[in-house]
C-alpha positions as CSV (number, residue, x, y, z in Angstrom):
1,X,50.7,45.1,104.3
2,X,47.8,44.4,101.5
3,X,49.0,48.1,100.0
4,X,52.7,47.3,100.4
5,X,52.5,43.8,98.7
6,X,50.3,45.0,95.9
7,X,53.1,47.7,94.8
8,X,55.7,45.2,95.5
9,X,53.6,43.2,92.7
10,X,53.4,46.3,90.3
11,X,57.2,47.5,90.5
12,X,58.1,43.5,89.7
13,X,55.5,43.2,87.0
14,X,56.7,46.8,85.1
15,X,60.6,45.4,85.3
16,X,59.4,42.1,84.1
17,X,58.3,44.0,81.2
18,X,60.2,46.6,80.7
19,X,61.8,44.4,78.1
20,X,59.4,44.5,75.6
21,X,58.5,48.3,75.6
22,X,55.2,47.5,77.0
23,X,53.0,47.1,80.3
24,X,50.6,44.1,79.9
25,X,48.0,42.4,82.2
26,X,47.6,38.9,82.8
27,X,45.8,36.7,80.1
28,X,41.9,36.1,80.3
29,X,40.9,33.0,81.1
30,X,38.3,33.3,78.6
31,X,36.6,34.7,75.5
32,X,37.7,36.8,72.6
33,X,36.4,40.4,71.6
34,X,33.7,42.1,73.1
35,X,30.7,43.0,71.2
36,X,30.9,45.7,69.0
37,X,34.8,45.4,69.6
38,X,36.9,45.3,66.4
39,X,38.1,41.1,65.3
40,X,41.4,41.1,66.6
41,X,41.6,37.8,66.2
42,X,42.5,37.4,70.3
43,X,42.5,34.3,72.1
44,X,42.1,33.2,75.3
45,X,45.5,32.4,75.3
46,X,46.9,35.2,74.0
47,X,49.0,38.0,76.5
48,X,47.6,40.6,74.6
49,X,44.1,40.0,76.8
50,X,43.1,41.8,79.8
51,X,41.3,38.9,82.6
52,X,39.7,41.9,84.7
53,X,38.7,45.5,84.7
54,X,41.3,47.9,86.2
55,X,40.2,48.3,89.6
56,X,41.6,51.3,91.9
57,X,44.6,49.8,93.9
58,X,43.3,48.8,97.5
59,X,44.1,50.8,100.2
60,X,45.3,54.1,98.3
61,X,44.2,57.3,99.5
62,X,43.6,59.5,96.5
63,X,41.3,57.6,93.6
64,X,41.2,59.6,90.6
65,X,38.2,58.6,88.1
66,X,39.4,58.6,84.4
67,X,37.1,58.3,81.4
68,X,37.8,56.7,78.3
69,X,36.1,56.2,74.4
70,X,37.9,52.9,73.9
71,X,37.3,49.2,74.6
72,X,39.2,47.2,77.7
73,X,39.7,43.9,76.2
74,X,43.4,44.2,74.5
75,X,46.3,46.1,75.1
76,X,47.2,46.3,71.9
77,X,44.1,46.6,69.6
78,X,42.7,49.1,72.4
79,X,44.6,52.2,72.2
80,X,43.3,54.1,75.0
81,X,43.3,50.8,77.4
82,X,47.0,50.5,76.8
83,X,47.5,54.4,78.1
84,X,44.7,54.0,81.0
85,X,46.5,50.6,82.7
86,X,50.3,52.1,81.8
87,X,48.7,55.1,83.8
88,X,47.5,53.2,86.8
89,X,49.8,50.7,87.1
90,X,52.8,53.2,86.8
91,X,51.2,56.0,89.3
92,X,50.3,53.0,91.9
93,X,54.3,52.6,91.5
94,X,55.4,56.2,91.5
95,X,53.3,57.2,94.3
96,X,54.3,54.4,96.8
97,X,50.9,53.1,96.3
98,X,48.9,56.5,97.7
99,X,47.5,57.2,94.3
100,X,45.6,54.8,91.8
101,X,42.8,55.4,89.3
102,X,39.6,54.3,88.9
103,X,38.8,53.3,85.0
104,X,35.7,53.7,83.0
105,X,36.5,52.4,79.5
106,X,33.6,52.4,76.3
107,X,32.1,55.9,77.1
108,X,30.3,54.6,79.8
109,X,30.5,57.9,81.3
110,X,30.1,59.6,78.2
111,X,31.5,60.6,74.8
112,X,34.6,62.7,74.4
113,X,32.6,66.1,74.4
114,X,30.8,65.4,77.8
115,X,33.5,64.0,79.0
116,X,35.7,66.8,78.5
117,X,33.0,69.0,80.2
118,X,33.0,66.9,83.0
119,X,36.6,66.8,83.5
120,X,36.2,70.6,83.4
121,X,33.6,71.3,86.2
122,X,35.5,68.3,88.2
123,X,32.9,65.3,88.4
124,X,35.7,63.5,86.4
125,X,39.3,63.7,86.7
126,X,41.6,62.7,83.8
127,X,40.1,62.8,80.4
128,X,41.3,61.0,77.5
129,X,40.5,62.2,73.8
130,X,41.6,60.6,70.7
131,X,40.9,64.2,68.6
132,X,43.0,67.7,70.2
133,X,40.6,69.5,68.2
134,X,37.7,68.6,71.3
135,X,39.8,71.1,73.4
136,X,39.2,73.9,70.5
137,X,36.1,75.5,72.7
138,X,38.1,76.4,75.6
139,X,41.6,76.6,73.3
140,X,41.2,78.0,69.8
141,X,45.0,77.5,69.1
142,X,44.8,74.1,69.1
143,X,42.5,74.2,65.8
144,X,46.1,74.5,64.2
145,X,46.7,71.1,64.6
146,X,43.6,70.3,62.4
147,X,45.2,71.7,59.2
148,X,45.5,69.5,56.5
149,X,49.2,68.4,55.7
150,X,50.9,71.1,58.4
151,X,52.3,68.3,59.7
152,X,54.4,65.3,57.9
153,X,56.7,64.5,60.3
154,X,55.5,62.2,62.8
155,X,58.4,62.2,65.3
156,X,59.3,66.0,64.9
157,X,55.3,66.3,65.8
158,X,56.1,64.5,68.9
159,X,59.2,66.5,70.1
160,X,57.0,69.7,69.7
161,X,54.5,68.6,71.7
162,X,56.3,67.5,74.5
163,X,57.7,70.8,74.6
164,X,56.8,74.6,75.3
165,X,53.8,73.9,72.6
166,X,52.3,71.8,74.9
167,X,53.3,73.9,77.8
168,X,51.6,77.0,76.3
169,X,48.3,75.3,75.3
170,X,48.5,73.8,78.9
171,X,48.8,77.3,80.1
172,X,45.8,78.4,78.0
173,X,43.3,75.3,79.1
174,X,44.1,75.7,82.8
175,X,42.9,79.2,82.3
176,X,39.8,78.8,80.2
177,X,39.1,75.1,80.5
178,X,39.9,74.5,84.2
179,X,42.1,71.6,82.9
180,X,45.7,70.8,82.5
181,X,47.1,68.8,79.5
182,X,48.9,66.0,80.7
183,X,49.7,64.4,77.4
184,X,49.4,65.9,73.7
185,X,50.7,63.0,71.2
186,X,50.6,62.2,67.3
187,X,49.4,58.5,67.0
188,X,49.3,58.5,63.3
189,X,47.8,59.8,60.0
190,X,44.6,60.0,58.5
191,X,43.8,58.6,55.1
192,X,41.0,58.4,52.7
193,X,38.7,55.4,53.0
194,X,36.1,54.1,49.9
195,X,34.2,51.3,48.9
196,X,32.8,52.3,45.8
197,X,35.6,53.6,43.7
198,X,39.5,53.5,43.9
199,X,41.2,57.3,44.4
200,X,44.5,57.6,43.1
201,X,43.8,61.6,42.9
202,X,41.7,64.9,44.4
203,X,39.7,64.2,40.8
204,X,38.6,60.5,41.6
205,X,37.1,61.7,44.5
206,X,34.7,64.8,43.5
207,X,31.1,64.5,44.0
208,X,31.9,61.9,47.3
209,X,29.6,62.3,50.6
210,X,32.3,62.4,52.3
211,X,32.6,62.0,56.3
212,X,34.6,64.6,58.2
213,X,35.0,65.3,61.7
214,X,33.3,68.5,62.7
215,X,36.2,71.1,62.6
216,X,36.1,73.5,60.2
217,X,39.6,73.0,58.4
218,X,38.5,69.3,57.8
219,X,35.1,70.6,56.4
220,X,37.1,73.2,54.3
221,X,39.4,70.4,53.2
222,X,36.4,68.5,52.2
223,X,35.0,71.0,49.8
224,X,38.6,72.1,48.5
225,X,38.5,68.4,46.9
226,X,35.0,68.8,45.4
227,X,32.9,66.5,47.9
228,X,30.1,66.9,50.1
229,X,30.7,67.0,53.8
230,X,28.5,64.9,56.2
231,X,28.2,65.1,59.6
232,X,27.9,60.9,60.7
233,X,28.7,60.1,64.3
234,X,31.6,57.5,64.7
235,X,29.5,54.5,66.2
236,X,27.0,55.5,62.8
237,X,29.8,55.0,60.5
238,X,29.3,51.2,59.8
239,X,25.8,51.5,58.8
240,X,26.1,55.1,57.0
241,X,28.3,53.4,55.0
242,X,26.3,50.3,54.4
243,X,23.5,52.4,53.8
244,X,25.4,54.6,50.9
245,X,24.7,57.7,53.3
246,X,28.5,58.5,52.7
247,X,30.8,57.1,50.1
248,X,34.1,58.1,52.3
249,X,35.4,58.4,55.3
250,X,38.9,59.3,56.5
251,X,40.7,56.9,59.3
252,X,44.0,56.1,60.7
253,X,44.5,52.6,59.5
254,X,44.7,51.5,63.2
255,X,41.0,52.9,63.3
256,X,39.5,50.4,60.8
257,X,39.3,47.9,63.5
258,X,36.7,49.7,65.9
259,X,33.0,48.8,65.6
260,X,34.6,46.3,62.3
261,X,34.9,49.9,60.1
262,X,37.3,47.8,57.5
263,X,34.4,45.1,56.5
264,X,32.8,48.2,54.4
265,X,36.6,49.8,53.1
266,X,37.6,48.2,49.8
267,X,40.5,51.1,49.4
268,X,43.0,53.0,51.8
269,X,44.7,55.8,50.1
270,X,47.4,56.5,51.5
271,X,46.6,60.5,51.7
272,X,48.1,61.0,55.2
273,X,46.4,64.8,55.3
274,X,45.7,65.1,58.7
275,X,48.2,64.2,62.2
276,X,45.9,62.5,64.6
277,X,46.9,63.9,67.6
278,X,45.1,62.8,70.8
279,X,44.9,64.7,74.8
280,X,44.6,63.7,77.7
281,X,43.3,66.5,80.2
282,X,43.3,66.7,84.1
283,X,41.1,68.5,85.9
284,X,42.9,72.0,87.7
285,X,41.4,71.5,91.3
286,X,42.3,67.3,91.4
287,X,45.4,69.1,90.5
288,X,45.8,71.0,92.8
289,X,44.9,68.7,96.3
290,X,47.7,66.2,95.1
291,X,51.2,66.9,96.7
292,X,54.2,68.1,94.5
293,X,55.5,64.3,95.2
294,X,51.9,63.0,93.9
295,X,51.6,65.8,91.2
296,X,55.3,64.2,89.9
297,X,54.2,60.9,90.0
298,X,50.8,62.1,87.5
299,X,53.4,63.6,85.5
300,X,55.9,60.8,84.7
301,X,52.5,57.8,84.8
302,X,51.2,59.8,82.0
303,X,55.0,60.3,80.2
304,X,55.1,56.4,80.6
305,X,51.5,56.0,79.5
306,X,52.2,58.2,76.3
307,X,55.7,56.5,75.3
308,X,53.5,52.8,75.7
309,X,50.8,53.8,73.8
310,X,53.1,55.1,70.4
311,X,55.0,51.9,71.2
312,X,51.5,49.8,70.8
313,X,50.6,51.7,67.9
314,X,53.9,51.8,65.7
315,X,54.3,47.7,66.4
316,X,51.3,47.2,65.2
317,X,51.4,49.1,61.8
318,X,52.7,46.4,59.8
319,X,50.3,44.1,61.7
320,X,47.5,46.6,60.6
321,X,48.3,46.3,57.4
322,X,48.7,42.9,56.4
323,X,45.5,42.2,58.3
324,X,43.8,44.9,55.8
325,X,44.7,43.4,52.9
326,X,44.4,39.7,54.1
327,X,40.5,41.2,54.5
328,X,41.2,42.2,50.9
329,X,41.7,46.0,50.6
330,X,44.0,47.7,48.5
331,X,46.4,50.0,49.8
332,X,47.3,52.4,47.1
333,X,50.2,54.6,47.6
334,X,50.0,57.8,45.9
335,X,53.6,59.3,44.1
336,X,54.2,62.5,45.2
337,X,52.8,64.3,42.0
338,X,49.5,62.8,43.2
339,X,49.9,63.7,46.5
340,X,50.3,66.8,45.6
341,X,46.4,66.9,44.2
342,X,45.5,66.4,47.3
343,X,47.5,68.7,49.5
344,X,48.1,71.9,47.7
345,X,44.0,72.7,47.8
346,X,43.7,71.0,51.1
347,X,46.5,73.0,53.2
348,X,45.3,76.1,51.4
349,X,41.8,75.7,52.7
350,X,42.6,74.3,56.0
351,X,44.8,76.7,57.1
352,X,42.2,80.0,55.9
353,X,39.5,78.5,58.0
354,X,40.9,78.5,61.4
355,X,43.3,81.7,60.5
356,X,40.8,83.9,62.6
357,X,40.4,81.7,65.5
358,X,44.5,80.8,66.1
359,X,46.7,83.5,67.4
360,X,50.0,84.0,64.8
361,X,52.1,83.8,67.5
362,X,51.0,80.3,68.5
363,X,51.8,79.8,64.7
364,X,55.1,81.2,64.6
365,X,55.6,79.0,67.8
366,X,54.5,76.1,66.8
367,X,56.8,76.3,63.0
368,X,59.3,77.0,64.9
369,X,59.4,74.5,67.3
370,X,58.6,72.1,64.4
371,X,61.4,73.2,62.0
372,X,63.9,72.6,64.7
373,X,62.5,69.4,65.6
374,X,63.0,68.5,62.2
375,X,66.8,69.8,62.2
376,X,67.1,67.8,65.5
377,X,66.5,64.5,63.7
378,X,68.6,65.6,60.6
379,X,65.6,65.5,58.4
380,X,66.3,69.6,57.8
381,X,69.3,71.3,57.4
């Protein structure tokens, strides 16, 4: 009776809802922002607050344990919260209440790279990653995806990896990797982010310590614009910054508002060189012990989880970016001549440093796949 009432409760809440696009817990009771948690300017009273962790569904008979980087406060500031709970809640519904997970948010079972690992040799589940290029180890195709400016397009990105591109690198993981890829999405783009100088071109910008994620077509992109690449860990960018041990980073603008990265940014530019396309992985053998009706019910949670999350993040662009200049950042959009500064050195680079690690059939798969995606949306002919 406990089980049936409590999916009862979850199939009403996700109609209730349904409405506005997105899955949302009850309001807290109290407090604001966690420490260490971006200011979102939350209230108590606000619905975009979560009251209490999300605990596996009573009485279900599978529990699978998912990891996460992000925080569990907000729905809507934490992007990886909003996929975990529109994951749980929507397998406790699918399943008829057999299946549920069990959440650890904030890297508390640690960061993306051991997590990963984990989820391969089975001790975890379902990973989430906000970076594809964490799967490159087991997948070298998916280095692809870190080239700068391969991708513009946004939605057409997003129709290609729902497809056979995901499919294949699927394939590919579940043999090397012992995981399946469950969801492969574009969130956003990455631009440039300084304090000391405005960049309105690659020249304004040489000389810059400048941090990039550790994959080698950033790191080439990097040095095609005449900076210095650092290596900084993402919960050491505040103070490397502080500390003038970078002058740069890049950042989806979303991003800004972990760990209070925006205090240090006094200019975005609006480079958009790099898709930030995020996993998340299942491990094969967790897999495998679910029934086909369990595995389905995995399968649409994490279609529903996906669609919530892009719905978060989109509604919340404009939000992002009045908040970043309210904190008094310029935004400065570049004309496509200066765009150009950027992206001509940048692809080039990019795409010779993974060309021996990515199979040119994948490539030829995946430009296909994107040019018709494009066509699709009429933004080709």
């Amino acid at each position: 009776m406990k089980r049936f009432f409590a999916v009862t409760m979850a199939v009403l809440m996700t109609a209730a809802l349904c409405g506005c696009g997105v899955v949302q817990n009850p309001p807290a009771s109290t407090g604001g922002p966690a420490a260490g948690e971006a200011n979102t300017a939350v209230t108590a009273a606000s619905p975009d607050t979560t009251a209490e962790p999300a605990v596996p569904l009573e009485g279900a008979a599978v529990v699978l344990k998912m990891s996460h980087g992000d925080g569990d406060t907000s729905m809507l500031s934490n992007t990886w919260n909003c996929y975990a709970r529109v994951f749980k809640q929507s397998l406790e519904v699918y399943s008829g209440g057999e299946v549920t997970l069990d959440v650890h948010p904030n890297d508390s079972l640690g960061g993306t790279t051991s997590c990963l690992e984990q989820c391969s040799q089975g001790s975890i589940d379902i990973a989430l990653s906000a970076a594809s290029g964490a799967l490159a180890g087991w997948v070298p195709n998916v280095s692809l995806f870190d080239v700068p400016y391969l991708i513009e397009d946004i939605d057409a990105c997003n129709i290609v990896c729902e497809g056979v591109v995901r499919q294949t690198v699927s394939e590919e993981l579940q043999e090397a990797g012992n995981m399946r890829l469950l969801t492969l999405v574009q969130t956003a783009f990455r631009n440039l982010d300084t304090w000391n100088r405005a960049v309105r071109t690659v020249d304004d910008v040489k000389g810059m310590k400048f941090r990039v994620q550790e994959m080698p077509a950033h790191i080439a992109m990097a040095e095609s614009w005449g900076t210095i690449p650092s290596s900084v860990a993402f919960t050491e960018l505040y103070s490397a910054a502080s500390t003038g041990v970078i002058d740069c980073y890049d950042q989806c603008n979303y991003g800004l508002f972990m760990n209070n990265l925006y205090e240090n940014v006094k200019y975005i530019t609006e480079t958009q060189h790099a898709a930030n396309i995020c996993i998340c992985v299942m491990n094969e053998q967790s897999w495998a012990k679910l029934t086909p009706q369990q595995q389905a019910a995995v399968e649409r949670a994490a279609d529903d989880a996906r669609r919530a999350t892009l719905g978060v993040v989109q509604a919340n662009n404009f939000n992002y970016t009045n908040r970043l200049e309210a904190a008094g950042i310029e935004i400065i959009a570049l004309s496509d001549e200066q765009r150009a500064t950027f992206a001509g050195p940048a692809y080039k680079a990019g795409l010779a440093a993974i060309q021996d690690k990515v199979d040119p059939e994948f490539v030829t798969l995946f430009e296909s796949e994107y040019q018709a995606a494009l066509r699709a949306l009429g933004r080709r002919e």
